[in-house]
C-alpha distance (Angstrom), angle and dihedral (degrees) to the residues before:
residue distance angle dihedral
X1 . . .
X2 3.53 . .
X3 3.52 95.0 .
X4 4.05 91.6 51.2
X5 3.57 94.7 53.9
X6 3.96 100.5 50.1
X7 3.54 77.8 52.1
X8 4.22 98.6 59.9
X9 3.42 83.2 36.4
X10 3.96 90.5 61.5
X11 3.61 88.5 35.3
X12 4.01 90.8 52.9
X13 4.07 92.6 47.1
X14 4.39 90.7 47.1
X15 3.47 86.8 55.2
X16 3.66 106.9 51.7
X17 3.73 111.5 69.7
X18 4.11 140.2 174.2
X19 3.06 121.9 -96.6
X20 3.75 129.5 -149.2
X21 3.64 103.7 -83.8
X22 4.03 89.9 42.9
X23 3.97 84.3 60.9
X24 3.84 99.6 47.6
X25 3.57 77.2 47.1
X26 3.83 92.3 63.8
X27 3.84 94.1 37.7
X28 3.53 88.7 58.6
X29 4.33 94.3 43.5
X30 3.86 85.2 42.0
X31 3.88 92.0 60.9
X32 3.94 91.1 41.9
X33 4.00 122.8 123.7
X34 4.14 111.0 -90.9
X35 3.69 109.3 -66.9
X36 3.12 103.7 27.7
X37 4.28 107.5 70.6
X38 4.32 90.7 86.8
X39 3.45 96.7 82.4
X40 3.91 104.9 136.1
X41 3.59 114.4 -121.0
X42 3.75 113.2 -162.9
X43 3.78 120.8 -151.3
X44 3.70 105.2 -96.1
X45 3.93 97.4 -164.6
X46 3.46 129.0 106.0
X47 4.06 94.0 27.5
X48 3.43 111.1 -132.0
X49 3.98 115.6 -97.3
X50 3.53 88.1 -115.3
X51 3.93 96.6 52.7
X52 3.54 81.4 49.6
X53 3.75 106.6 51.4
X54 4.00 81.6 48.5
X55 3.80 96.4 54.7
X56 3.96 88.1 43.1
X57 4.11 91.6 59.6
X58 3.39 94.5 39.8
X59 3.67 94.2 63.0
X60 3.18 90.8 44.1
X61 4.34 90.4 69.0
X62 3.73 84.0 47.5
X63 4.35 104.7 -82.3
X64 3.88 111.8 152.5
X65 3.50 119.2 -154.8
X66 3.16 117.6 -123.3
X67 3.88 121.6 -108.3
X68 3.66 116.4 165.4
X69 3.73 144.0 -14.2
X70 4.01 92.7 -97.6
X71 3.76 104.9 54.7
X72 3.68 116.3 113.1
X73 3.86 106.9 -93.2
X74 3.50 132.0 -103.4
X75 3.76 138.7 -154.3
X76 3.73 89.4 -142.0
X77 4.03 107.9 49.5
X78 3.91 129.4 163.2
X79 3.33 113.6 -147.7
X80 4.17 136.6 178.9
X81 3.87 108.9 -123.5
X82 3.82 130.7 161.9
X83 3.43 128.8 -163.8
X84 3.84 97.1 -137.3
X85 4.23 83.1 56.7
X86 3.77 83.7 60.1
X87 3.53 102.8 44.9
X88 3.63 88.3 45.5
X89 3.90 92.1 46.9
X90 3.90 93.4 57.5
X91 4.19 91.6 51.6
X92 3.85 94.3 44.9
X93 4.22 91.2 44.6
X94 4.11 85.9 45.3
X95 3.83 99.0 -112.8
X96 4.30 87.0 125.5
X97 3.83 97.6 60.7
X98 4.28 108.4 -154.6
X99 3.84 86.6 -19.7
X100 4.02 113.8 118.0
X101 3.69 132.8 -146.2
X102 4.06 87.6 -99.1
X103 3.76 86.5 60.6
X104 3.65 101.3 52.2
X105 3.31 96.1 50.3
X106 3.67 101.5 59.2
X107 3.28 95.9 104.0
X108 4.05 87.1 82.3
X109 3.56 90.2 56.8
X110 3.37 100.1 52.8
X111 4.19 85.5 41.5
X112 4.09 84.4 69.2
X113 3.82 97.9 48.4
X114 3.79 96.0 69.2
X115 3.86 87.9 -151.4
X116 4.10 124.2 158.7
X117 4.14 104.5 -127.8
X118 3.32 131.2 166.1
X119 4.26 119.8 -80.2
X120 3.19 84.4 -129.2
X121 4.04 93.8 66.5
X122 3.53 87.4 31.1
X123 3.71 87.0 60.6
X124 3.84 98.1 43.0
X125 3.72 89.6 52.3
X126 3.56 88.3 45.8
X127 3.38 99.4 54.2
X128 4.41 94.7 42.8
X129 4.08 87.1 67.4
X130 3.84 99.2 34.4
X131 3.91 111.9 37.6
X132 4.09 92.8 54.6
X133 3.98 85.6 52.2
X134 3.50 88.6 39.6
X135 3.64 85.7 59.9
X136 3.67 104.6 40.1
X137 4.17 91.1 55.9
X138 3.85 81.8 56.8
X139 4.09 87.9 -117.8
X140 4.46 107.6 161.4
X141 3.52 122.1 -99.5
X142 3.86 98.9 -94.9
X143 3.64 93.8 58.5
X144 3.76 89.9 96.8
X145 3.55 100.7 51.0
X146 3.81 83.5 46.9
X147 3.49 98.3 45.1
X148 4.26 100.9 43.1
X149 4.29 84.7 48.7
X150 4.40 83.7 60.6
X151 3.51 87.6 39.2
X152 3.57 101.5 50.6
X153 3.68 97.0 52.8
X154 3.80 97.0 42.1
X155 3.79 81.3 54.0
X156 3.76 96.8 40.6
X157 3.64 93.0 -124.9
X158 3.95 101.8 159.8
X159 3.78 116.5 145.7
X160 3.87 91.5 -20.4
X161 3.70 129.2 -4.8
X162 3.80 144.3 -160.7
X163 3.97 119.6 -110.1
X164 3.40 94.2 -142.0
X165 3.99 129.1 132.0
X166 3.75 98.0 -64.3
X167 4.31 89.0 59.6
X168 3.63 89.3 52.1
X169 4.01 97.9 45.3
X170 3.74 83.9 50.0
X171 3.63 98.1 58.3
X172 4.06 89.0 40.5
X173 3.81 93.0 51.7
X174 4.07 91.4 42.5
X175 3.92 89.9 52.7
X176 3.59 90.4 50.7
X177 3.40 93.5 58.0
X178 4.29 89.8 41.2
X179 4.08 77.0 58.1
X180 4.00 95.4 49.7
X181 3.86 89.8 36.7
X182 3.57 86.8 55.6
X183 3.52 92.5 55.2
X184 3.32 106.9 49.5
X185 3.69 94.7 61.7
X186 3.74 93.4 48.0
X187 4.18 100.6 -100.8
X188 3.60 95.6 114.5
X189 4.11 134.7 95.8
X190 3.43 125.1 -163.9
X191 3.86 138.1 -141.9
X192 3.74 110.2 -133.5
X193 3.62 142.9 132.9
X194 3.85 107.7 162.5
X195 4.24 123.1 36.1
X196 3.59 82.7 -150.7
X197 4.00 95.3 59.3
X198 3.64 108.4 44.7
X199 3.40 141.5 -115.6
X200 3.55 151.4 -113.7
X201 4.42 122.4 -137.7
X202 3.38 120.8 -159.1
X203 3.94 141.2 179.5
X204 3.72 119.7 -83.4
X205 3.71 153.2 -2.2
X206 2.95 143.4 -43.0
X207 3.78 106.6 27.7
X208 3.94 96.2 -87.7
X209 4.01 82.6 -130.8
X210 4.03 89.8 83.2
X211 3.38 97.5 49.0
């Protein structure tokens, strides 16, 4: 049984592949400064049927997907943003100061452990991965306050608060939206080299790739 399930396993990881943009993607991370070339870059191709079924709905109450930095704009815009892109957007574009990749992310660590802290170190750990992307999507000053009090209750963090799953899908889903927020005032770049293959948006300017 053992045996059978390496081999789906195997079979699962040959037939997910990168796609264009995830590649420029790694170009770009692989000529990064030290500490910042780890980012994890997730196979983008197939989409999951869920991802799918989402996209298929939304275009159905008039979403366009996005396709490249030309087309005529539109209020309602779907666009392919990942937090890791973020985090890695504000480190490359300075917005992290001596802190590397492996810092900023420790948020997902501490999202496995399950363990009941303190909101105030809940907070403070909160606010090292989200204020510098906060800041490199261009976002005001009182987005963080705003943003950690949403937070917070979707991840039942009261007086103290576990740092299990639901912290870490909160930060993921809030810098997704830093990443679409970004974009829809014009403070984004995008890695792309074929319409037909995708993309990936991320906070701030210039493309972190020249920095």
């Amino acid at each position: 049984d053992r045996t059978k399930s390496n081999k789906r396993r195997n079979k699962n990881k040959k037939e997910k592949a990168r796609r264009d943009c995830d590649k420029q993607w790694q170009e770009c991370m692989s000529a990064s400064v030290a500490g910042w070339r780890s980012a994890r870059i997730q196979p983008g191709a197939p989409l999951p049927i869920r991802i799918t079924n989402i996209v298929t709905g939304l275009t159905k109450v008039d979403f366009k997907a996005y396709v490249a930095p030309d087309q005529e704009p539109n209020q309602r815009t779907l666009i392919e943003c990942f937090p890791n892109e973020v985090i890695w957007s504000a480190g490359v574009l300075g917005f992290c100061g001596n802190y590397t990749y492996a810092s900023m992310v420790a948020y997902k660590q501490m999202g496995k452990s399950k363990t009941i802290l303190p909101s105030e170190i809940l907070k403070a750990v909160f606010s090292h991965t989200v204020r510098p992307c906060l800041k490199v999507a261009g976002m005001p000053d009182d987005w963080h306050d705003a943003c950690w009090e949403r937070l917070s209750k979707v991840a039942a963090v009261k007086n103290e608060g576990s740092t299990g799953k639901a912290f870490d899908d909160a930060i993921d889903s809030l810098l997704c939206l830093v990443a679409s927020s970004a974009f829809a005032i014009g403070n984004a770049h995008v890695h792309q080299k074929r319409t037909s293959d995708g993309h990936i948006i991320g906070p701030g300017m210039p493309k972190p790739e020249v920095v």
